[in-house]
Every structure is written in C-alpha cells, then in structure tokens.
C-alpha positions, 0 to 999 in steps of 0.5 A: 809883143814878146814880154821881158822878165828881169831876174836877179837875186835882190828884187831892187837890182830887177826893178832898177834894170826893168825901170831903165826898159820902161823909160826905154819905151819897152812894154810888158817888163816884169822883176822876179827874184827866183827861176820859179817866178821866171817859169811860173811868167813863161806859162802864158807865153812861149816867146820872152826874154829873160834878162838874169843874173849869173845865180837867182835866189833858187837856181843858177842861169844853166839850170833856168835855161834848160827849163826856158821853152823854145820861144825864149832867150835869155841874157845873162848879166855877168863878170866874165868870170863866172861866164868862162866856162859857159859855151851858149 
C-alpha cells in the first residue's frame, strides 16, 4: 500500500490533516514538519504521497519535489497565489 506523509511547517497543522486520513480509513499516515523528514520517510519506499503545504520549515514545495523519487506525488495545500506561477 503506498504510505501518505503530511508535511507542513507547524507539526499540529499535519497531525490535524494526518488525523481527518486516519479516521477516513487511510493507513500508513505519517506528519513531518521539514523536506528532510519527508526524504529520510521515502527511503524505504519509492511510491508515497506527499500531501504539503507551499513552504516546509527547510525548503519550499518546488525544491521537495525535485528530490521526490519517481514512484512519488505530491499535493500541495496552497491559496492560489502562491501557486500561480507553478505549471506541474
């Protein structure tokens, strides 16, 4: 089953989302606050998803998801203002 990390800055705001997965019925929901907690998770798995906010306390989305390995994706929780310039 691929695992879902949830990534944002402040550690209560990816508990809350991993919280509403779980109760959801999803497994294998982990919170991180950093890209480097996300990239040191992914190195047992090569499929994930990666639900994160625009900016993690170490890096931004853009930067995350140039180091993601093939298997992964990534969704970024966003006002569309910081997204307008992105195109992927």
């Amino acid at each position: 089953m691929t695992g879902i990390i949830v990534a944002f800055p402040k550690i209560e705001n990816a508990r809350s989302i991993r919280n509403v997965l779980v109760r959801n019925g999803f497994a294998a929901v982990t919170a991180c606050t950093t890209g480097a907690q996300v990239l040191s998770r992914l190195e047992d798995s090569d499929e994930a998803i990666v639900v994160c906010s625009y900016r993690l306390v170490d890096m931004a989305c853009l930067e995350l998801f140039g180091l993601l390995p093939a298997g992964a994706k990534m969704l970024v929780v966003s006002s569309p203002d910081f997204l307008g310039g992105i195109d992927r």
